[in-house]
N, C-alpha and C positions, 0 to 999 in steps of 0.2 A: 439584465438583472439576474443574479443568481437565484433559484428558489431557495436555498438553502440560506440564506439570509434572515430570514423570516420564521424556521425551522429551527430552535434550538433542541428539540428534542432530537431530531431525525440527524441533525450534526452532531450530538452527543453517539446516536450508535454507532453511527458510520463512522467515527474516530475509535470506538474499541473495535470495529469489525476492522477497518485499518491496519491496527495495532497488531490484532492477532494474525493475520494475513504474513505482515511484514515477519510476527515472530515465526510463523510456519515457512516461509520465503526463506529465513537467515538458519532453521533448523535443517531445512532438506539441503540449501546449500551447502553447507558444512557435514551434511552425510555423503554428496555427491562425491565431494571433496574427499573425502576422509576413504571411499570406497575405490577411488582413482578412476571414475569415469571421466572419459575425456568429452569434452567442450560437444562433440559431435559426436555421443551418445547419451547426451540428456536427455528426458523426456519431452517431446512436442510440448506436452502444455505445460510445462514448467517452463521451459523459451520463453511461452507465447505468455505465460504470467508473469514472466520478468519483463518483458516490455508492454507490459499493460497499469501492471501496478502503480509501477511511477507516476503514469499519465494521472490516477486516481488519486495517489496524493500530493503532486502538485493542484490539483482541481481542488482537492481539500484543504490543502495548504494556503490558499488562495482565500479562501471562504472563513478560515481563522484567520490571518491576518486581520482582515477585515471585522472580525467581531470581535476582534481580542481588544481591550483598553490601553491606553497608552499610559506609562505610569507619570 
């Protein structure tokens, strides 16, 4: 059982904390980018955000499906 099932509030933040995550995730890559660091000179926790994040919205991705309505 998911807790978040049960949580509509607590799924409501965590989809804008999500949100903004991803926009802060898609704004630093595109300055990474844009400043010509290469791949092995990102920052540690940017790596370590980029393989973490996903894990969190597929977990969240998962918990909407599930409570989204089917039309």
């Amino acid at each position: 059982m998911n807790p978040l099932d049960n949580l509509p509030q607590v799924r409501k933040v965590l989809y804008v904390i999500q949100w903004v995550l991803n926009g802060v995730a898609t704004v630093l890559g595109a300055y990474f980018a844009a400043v010509g660091r290469d791949i092995d000179r990102l920052p540690e926790w940017y790596v370590v955000s980029l393989a973490v994040l996903p894990v969190l919205w597929t977990y969240l991705g998962i918990t909407a499906s599930k409570n989204t309505p089917a039309p």
